[in-house]
TORPA-827394 format. One record per atom (N, C-alpha, C): residue in one letter; x, y, z. Coordinates in steps of 0.02 Angstrom, whole numbers, padded with zeros to 5 digits, always signed. Layout:
<recs>
AXYZ;...
</recs>
This chain:
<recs>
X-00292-03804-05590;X-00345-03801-05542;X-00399-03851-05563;X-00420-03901-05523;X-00459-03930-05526;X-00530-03904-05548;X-00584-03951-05593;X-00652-03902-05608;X-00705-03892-05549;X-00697-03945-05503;X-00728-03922-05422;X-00716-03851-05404;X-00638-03845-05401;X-00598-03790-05375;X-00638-03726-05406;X-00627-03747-05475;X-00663-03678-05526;X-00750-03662-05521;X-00769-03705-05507;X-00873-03711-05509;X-00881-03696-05452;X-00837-03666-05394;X-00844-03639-05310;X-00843-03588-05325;X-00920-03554-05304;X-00919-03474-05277;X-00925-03462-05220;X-00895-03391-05190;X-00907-03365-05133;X-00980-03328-05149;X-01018-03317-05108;X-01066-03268-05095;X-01049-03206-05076;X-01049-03163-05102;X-01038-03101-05079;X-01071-03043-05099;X-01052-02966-05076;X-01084-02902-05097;X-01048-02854-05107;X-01047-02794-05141;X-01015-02746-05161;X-01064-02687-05143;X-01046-02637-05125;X-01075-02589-05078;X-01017-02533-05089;X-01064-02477-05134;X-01040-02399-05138;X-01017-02391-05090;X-00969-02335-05088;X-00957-02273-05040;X-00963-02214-05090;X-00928-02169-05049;X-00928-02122-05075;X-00896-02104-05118;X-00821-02130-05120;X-00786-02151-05184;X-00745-02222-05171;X-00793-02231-05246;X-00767-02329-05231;X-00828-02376-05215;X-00802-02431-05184;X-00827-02467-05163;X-00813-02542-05131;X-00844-02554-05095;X-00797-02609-05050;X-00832-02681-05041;X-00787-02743-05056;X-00818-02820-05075;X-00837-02845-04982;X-00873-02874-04981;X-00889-02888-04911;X-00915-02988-04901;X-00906-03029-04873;X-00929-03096-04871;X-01019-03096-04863;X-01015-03137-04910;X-01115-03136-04889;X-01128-03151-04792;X-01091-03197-04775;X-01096-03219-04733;X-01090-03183-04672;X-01048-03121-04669;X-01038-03100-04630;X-01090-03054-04602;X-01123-03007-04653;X-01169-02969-04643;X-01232-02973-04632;X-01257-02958-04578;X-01326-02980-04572;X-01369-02932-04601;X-01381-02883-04579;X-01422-02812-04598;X-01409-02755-04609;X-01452-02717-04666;X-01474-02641-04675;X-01499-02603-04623;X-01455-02544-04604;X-01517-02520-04540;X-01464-02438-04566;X-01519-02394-04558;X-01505-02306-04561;X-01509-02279-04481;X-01488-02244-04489;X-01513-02180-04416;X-01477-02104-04465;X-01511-02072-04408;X-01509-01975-04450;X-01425-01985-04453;X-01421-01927-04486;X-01372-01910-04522;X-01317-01863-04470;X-01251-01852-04450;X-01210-01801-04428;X-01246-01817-04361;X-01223-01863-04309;X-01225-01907-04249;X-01187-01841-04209;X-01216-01804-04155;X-01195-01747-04119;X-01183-01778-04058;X-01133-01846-04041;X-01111-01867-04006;X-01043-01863-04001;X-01020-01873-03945;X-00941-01861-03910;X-00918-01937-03957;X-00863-01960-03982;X-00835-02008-03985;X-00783-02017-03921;X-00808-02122-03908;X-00763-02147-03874;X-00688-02113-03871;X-00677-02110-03938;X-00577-02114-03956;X-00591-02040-03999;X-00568-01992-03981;X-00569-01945-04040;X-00504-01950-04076;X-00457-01983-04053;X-00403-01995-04088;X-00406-02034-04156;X-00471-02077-04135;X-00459-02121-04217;X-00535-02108-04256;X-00508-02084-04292;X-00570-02043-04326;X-00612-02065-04382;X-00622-02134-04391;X-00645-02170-04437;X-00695-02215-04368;X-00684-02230-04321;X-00725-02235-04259;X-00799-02194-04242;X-00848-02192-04265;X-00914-02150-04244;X-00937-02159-04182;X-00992-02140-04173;X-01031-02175-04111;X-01072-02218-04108;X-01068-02256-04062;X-01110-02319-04053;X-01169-02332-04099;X-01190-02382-04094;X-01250-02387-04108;X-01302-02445-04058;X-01342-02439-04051;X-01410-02499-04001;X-01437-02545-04051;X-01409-02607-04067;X-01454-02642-04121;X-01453-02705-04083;X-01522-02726-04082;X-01534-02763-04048;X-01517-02787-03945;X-01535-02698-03942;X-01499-02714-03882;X-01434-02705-03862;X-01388-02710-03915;X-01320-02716-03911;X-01271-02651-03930;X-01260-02608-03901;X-01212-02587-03914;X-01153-02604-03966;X-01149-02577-04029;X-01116-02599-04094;X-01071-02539-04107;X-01008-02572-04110;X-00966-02489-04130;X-00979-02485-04209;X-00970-02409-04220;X-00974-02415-04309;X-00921-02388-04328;X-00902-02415-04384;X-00838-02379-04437;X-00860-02346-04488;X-00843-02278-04510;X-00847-02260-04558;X-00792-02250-04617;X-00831-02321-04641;X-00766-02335-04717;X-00732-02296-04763;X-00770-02228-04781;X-00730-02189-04818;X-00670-02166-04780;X-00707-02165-04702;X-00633-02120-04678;X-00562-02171-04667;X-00600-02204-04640;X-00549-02272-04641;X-00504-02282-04687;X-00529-02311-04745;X-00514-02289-04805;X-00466-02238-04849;X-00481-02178-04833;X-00464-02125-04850;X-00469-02074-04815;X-00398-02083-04754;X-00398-02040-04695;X-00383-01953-04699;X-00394-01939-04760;X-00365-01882-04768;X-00408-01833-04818;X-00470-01883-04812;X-00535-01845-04837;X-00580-01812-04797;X-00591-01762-04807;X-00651-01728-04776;X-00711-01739-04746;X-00695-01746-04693;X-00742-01800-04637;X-00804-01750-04669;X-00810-01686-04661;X-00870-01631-04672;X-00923-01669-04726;X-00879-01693-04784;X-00941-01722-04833;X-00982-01785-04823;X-00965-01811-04735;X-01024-01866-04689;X-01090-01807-04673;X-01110-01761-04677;X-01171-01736-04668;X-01231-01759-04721;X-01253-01797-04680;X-01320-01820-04733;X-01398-01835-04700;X-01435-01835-04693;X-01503-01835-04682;X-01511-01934-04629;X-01473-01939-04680;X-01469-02012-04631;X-01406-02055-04648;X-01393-02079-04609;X-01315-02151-04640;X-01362-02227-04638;X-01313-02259-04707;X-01337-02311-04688;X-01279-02357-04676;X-01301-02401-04623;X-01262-02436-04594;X-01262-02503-04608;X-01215-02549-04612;X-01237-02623-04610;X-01197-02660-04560;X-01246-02711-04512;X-01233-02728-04466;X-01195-02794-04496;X-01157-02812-04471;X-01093-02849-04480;X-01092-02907-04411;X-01067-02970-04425;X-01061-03015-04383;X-01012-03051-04351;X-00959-03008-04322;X-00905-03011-04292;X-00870-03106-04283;X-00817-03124-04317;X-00814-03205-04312;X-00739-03192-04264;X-00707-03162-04259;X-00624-03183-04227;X-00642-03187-04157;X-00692-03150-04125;X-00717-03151-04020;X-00780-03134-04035;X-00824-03180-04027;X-00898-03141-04033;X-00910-03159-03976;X-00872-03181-03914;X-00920-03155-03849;X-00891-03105-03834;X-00836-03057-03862;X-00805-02994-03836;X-00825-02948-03887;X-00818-02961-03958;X-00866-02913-04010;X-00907-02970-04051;X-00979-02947-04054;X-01012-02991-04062;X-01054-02957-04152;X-01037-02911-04146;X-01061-02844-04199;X-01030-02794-04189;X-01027-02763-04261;X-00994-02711-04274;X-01030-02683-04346;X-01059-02625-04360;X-01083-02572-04412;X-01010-02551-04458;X-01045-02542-04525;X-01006-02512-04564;X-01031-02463-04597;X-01026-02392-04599;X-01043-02323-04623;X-01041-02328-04704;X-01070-02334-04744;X-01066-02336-04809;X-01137-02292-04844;X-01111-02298-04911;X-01159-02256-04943;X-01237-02285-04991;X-01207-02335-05021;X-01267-02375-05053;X-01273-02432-05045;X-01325-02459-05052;X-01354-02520-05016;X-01299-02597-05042;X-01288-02669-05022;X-01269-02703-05060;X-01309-02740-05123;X-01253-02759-05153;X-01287-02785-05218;X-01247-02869-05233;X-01287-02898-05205;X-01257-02975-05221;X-01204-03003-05292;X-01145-03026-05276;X-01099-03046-05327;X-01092-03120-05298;X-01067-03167-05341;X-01055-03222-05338;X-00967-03213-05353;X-00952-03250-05318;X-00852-03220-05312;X-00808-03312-05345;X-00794-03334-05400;X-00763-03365-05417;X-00686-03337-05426;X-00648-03409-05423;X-00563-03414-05436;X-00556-03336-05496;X-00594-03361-05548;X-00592-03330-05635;X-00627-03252-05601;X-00657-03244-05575;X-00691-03170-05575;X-00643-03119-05523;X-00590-03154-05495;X-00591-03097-05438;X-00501-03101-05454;X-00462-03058-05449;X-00400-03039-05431;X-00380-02996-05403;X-00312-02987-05380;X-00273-02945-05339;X-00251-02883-05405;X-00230-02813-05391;X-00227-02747-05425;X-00144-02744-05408;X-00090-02779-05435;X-00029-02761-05420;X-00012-02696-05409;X-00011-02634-05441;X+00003-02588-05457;X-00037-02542-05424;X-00071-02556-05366;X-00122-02527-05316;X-00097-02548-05260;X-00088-02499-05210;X-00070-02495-05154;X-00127-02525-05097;X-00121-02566-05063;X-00146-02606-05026;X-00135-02543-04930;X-00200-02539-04906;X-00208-02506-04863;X-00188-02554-04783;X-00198-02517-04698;X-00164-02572-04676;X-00274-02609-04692;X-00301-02586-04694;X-00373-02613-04671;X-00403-02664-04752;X-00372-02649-04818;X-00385-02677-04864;X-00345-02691-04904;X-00361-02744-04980;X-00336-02745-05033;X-00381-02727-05100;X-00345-02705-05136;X-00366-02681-05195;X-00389-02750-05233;X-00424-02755-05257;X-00461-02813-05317;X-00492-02801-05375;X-00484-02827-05434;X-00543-02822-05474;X-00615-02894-05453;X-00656-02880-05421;X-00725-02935-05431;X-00776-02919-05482;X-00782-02958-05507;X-00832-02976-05552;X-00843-02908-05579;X-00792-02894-05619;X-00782-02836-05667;X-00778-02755-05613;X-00781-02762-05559;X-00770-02690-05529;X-00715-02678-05480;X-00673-02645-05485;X-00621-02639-05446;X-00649-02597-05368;X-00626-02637-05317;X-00643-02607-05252;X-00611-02639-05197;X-00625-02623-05149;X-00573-02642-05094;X-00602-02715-05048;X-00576-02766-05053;X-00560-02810-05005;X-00566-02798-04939;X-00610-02787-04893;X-00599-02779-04820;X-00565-02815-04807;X-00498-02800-04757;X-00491-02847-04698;X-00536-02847-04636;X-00581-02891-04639;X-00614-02888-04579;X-00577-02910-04512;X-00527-02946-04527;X-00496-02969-04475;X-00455-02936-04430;X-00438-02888-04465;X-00381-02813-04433;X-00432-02786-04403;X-00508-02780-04437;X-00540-02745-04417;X-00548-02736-04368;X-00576-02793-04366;X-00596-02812-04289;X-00564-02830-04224;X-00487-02855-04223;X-00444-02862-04176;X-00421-02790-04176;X-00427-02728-04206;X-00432-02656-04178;X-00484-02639-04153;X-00545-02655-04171;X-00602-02613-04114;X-00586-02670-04058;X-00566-02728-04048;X-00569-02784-03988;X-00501-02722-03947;X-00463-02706-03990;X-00410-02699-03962;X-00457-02610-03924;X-00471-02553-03959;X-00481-02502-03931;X-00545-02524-03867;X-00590-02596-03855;X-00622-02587-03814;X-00586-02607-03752;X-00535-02630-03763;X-00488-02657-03690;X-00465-02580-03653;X-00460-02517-03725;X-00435-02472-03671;X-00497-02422-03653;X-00546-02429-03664;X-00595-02406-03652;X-00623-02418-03553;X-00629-02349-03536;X-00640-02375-03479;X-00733-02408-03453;X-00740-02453-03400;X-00790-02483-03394;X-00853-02449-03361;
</recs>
């Protein structure tokens, strides 16, 4: 590998959940924003249960995911009761005139990492989810979003959504 190749960092953040924690592109994320806690709204899809309810940011209607469940579909949605969620607004790149934003349900705030060749690898021996991959970055093992699945599934659940 060339020393150009090696002196290139990504910008990025690492952001708790509830167990774990998940690597995200600097770039992608725009903002911190909370609302109360245990949302006593109907969901769009009750079928997919990592799907919450909307959110209004900036005007816009933003679907949110909540990553643990996503994540870890077979955890106890019950331990989302909290006083408030915090959310981070996210900047949709595969259709942003069809999703332009999208929220992610997480637990603690991000914390800036710089992501080189040498700091970051793949977890062989860790099972890779369909929404992530396992990594060690810059000494902490956590999950890789695919943002890209991500988001060609909420593109995909708003096509069946009626108008």
């Amino acid at each position: 590998m060339s020393e150009e190749a090696q002196g290139q960092a990504v910008e990025a953040v690492i952001v708790q959940l509830d167990s774990g924690s998940i690597l995200l592109p600097r770039s992608a994320f725009l903002e911190v924003t909370t609302r109360a806690g245990a949302v006593q709204q109907e969901s769009e899809h009750p079928d997919v249960p990592w799907l919450q309810p909307s959110l209004v940011w900036q005007d816009v209607q933003v679907p949110v995911i909540n990553v643990n469940q996503l994540l870890d579909p077979g955890r106890d949605s019950g331990e989302d009761r909290r006083r408030f969620t915090r959310l981070l607004v996210m900047q949709a790149v595969m259709q942003p005139d069809h999703l332009p934003f999208y929220a992610l349900e997480v637990r603690g705030t991000p914390h800036p990492v710089q992501i080189t060749a040498q700091n970051i690898y793949a977890l062989e021996d860790v099972d890779a989810t369909p929404w992530s991959w396992r990594v060690k970055a810059s000494g902490v093992t956590t999950h890789l979003l695919r943002l890209d699945t991500l988001e060609q599934r909420l593109l995909e659940l708003a096509e069946t959504q009626p108008a």
